[in-house]
C-alpha positions in Angstrom: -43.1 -58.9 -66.3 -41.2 -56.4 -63.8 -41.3 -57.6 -60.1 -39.9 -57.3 -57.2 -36.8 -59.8 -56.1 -38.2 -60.3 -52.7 -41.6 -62.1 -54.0 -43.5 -58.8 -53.4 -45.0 -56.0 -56.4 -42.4 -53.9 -57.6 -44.5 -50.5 -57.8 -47.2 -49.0 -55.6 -49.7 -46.6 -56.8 -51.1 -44.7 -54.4 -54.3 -42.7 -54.8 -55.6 -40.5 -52.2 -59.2 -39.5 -52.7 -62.4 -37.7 -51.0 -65.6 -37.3 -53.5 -63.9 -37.5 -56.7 -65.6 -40.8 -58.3 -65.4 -39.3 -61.9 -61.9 -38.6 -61.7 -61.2 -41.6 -59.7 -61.8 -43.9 -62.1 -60.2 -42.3 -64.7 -56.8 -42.9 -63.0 -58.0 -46.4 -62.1 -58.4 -47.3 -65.8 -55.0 -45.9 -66.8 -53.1 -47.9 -63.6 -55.5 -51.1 -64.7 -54.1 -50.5 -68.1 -50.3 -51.0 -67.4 -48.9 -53.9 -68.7 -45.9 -56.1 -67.7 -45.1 -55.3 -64.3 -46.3 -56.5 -60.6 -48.2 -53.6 -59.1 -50.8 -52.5 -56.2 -53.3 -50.0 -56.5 -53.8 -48.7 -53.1 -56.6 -46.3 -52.5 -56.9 -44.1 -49.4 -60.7 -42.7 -49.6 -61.6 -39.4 -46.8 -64.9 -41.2 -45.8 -66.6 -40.2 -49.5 -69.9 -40.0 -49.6 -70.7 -40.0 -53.4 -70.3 -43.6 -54.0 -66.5 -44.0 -54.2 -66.8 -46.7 -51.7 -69.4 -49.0 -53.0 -67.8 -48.7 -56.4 -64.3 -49.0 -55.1 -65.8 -52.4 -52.9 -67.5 -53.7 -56.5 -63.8 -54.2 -58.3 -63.0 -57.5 -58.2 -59.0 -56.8 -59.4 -56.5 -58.6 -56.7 -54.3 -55.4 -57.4 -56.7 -52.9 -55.0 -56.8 -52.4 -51.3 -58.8 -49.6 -50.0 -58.7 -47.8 -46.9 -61.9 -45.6 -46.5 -61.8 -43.1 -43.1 -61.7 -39.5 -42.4 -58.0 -38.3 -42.5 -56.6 -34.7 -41.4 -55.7 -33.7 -45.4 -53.7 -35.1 -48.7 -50.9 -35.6 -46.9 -52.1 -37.2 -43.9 -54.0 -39.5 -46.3 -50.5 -40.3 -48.6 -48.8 -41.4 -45.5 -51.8 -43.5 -44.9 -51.1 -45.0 -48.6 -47.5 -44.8 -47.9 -47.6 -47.3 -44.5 -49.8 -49.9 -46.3 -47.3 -49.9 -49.6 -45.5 -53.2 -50.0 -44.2 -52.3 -53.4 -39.9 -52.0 -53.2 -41.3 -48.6 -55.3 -43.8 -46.2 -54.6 -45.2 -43.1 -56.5 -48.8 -41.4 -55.8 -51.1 -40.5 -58.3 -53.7 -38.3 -57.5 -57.5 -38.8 -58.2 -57.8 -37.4 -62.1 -54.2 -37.9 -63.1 -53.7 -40.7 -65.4 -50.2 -42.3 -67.2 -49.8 -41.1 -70.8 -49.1 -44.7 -71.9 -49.9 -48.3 -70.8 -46.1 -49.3 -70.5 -45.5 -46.5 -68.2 -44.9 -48.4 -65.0 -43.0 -51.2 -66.9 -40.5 -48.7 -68.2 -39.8 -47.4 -64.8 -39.3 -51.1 -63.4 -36.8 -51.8 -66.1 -34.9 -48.8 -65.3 -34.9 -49.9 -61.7 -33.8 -53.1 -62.6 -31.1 -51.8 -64.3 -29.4 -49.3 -62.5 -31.1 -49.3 -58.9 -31.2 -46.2 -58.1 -33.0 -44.6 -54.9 -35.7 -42.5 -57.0 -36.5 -40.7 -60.4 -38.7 -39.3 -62.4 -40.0 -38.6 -66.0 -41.9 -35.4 -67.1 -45.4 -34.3 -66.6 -48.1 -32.0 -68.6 -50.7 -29.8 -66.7 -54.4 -30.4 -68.5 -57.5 -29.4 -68.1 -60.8 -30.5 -67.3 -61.1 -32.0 -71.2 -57.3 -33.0 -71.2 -55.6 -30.3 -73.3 -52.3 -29.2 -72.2 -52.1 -26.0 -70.3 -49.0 -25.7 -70.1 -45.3 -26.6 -71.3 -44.2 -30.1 -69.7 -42.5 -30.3 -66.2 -39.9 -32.3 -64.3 -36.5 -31.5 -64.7 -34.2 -31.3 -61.8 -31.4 -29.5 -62.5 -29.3 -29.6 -59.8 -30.0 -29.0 -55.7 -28.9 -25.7 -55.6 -31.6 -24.5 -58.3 -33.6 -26.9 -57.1 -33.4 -25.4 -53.3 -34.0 -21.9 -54.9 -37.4 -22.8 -56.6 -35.9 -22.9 -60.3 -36.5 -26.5 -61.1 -39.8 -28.2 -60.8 -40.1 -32.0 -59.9 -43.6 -33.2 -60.1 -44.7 -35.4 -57.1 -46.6 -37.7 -59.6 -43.8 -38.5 -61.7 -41.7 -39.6 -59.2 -41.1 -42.9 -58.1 -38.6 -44.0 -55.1 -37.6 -46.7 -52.7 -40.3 -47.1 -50.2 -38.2 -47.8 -47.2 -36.5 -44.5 -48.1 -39.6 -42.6 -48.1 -40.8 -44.4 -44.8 -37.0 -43.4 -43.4 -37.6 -39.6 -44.6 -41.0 -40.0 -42.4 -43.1 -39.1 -45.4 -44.9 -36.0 -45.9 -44.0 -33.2 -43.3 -48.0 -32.5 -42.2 -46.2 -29.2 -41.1 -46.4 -28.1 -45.1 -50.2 -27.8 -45.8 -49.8 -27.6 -49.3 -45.8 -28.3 -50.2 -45.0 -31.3 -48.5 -44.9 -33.3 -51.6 -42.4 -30.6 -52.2 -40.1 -30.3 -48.8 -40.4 -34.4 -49.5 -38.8 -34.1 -52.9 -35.9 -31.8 -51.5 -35.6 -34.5 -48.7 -34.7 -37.5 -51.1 -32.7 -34.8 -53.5 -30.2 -34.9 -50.3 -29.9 -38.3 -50.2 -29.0 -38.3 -53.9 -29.5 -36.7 -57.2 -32.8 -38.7 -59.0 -32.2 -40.9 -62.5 -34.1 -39.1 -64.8 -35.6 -40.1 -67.5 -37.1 -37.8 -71.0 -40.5 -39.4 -71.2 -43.8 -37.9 -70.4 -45.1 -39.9 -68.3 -48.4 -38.7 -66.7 -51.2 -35.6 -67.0 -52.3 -33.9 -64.0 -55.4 -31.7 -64.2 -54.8 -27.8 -63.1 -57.0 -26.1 -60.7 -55.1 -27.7 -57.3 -54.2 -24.9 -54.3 -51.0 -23.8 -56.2 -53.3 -22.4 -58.9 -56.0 -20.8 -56.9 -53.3 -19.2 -54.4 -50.0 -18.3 -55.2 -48.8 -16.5 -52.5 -50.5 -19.2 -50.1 -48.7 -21.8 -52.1 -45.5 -20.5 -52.9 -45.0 -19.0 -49.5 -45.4 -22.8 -47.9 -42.6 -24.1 -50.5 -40.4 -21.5 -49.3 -40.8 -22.6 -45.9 -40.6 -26.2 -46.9 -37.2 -24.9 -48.6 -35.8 -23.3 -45.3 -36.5 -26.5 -43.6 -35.6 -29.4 -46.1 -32.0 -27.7 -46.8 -31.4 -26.1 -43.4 -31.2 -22.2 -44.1 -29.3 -20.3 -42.2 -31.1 -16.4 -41.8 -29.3 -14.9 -44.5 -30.0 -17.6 -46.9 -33.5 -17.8 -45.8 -33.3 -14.3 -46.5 -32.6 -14.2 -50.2 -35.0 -17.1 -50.7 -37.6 -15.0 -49.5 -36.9 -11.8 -51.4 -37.0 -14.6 -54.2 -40.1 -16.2 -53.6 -41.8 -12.9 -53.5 -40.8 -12.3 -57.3 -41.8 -15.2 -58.0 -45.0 -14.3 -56.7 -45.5 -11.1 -58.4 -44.4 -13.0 -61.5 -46.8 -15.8 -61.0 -49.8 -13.4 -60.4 -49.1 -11.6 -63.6 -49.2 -14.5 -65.7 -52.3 -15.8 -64.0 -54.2 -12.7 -64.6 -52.8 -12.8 -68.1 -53.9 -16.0 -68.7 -57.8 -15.2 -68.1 -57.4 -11.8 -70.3 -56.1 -14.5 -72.9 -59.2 -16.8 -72.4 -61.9 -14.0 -72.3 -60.4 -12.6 -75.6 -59.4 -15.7 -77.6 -61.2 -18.5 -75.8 -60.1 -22.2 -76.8 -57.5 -20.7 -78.9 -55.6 -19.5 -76.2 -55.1 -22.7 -74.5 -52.1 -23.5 -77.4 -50.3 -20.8 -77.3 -49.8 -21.1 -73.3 -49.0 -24.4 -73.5 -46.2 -23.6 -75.2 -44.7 -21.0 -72.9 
């Protein structure tokens, strides 16, 4: 087994959660299903009042704590997760995401082990609600400076990194409704470039803000951009004239997307997967 050298769990899983009991314990039973390596399950629940808490309170698995209390958002409830981490690593799964395999977290530990680098991260698929890929996998980072012009995805699930390097970044930026996960990322891609790995490593169910707004979404990551790499105006500048392509891009593809479903139904979830 994979565990930490100072006598506590190597990895914390994090799960943030409010109402969700279905999809909660889906990605309990693929974290429960890990094998060879030391690892916490902690679950910070918005005051849910379908049940999450009694069932949470009925696992008997030494591996869960649970914090249950309103919170101001996701992010305010991953820093929440994030201060009662002890894992050396933490990643945060969201409720209905689930690893792909049940040696998932192992790998990542051995790769730790090995090399000790400060974070990294595998690849991810977009599903949906019956767990068919939506879309081609994500996760490479190519480099900061594509990375600080949106061309290079890192998704927040995949990633693992050195707690105490989170906890020094200050976590998630509340000042980033939706793209703190990403204005974090950006943060730790200054500190160094990620180990990254080719494995899939987890499925993450569509339908989040980023889907249902674009221009909402995309227009916070360009903020969280600004901030993370310290933009000057005319940088800032050309970010923004990029972001709004991207936009206009993003929209298009959505709209054809649902053309493709009304016409072809299930059969159009393939082909988009693949592009």
């Amino acid at each position: 087994m994979v565990s930490s050298n100072d006598g506590s769990c190597l990895v914390t899983v994090v799960t943030v959660t409010r109402n969700d009991l279905d999809r909660l314990q889906l990605t309990w039973a693929s974290v429960a299903r890990q094998v060879d390596v030391d690892l916490e399950w902690v679950v910070v629940d918005g005051a849910s009042t379908d049940g999450t808490v009694d069932w949470l309170e009925s696992l008997t698995d030494d591996r869960v704590r649970v914090l249950s209390e309103p919170d101001a958002g996701i992010y305010d409830a991953m820093n929440k997760g994030l201060a009662l981490a002890t894992g050396e690593l933490v990643t945060f799964l969201n409720a209905g995401d689930r690893y792909l395999d049940d040696d998932v977290l192992a790998r990542v530990g051995q790769r730790y082990e090995k090399d000790r680098w400060l974070w990294g991260h595998g690849g991810g698929v977009v599903v949906d609600a019956a767990g068919r890929p939506v879309r081609p996998v994500s996760g490479g980072y190519r480099g900061r400076l594509r990375y600080a012009f949106g061309r290079s995805a890192v998704i927040h699930q995949t990633v693992f990194a050195r707690t105490q390097l989170v906890r020094a970044l200050g976590g998630f930026d509340l000042r980033f409704p939706i793209a703190a996960d990403v204005h974090l990322i950006m943060r730790l891609g200054r500190q160094s470039d990620p180990a990254v790995w080719p494995s899939v490593d987890v499925a993450y169910e569509e339908g989040g803000v980023s889907d249902q707004d674009a221009g909402r979404s995309l227009g916070d990551m360009h903020r969280a951009r600004v901030d993370a790499f310290g933009m000057n105006r005319g940088l800032a500048a050309v970010d923004s004239a990029w972001t709004a392509g991207v936009v206009g891009y993003v929209r298009g593809r959505q709209a054809a997307k649902r053309t493709a479903r009304h016409l072809l139904g299930d059969r159009s979830i393939d082909w988009w997967a693949k592009r």
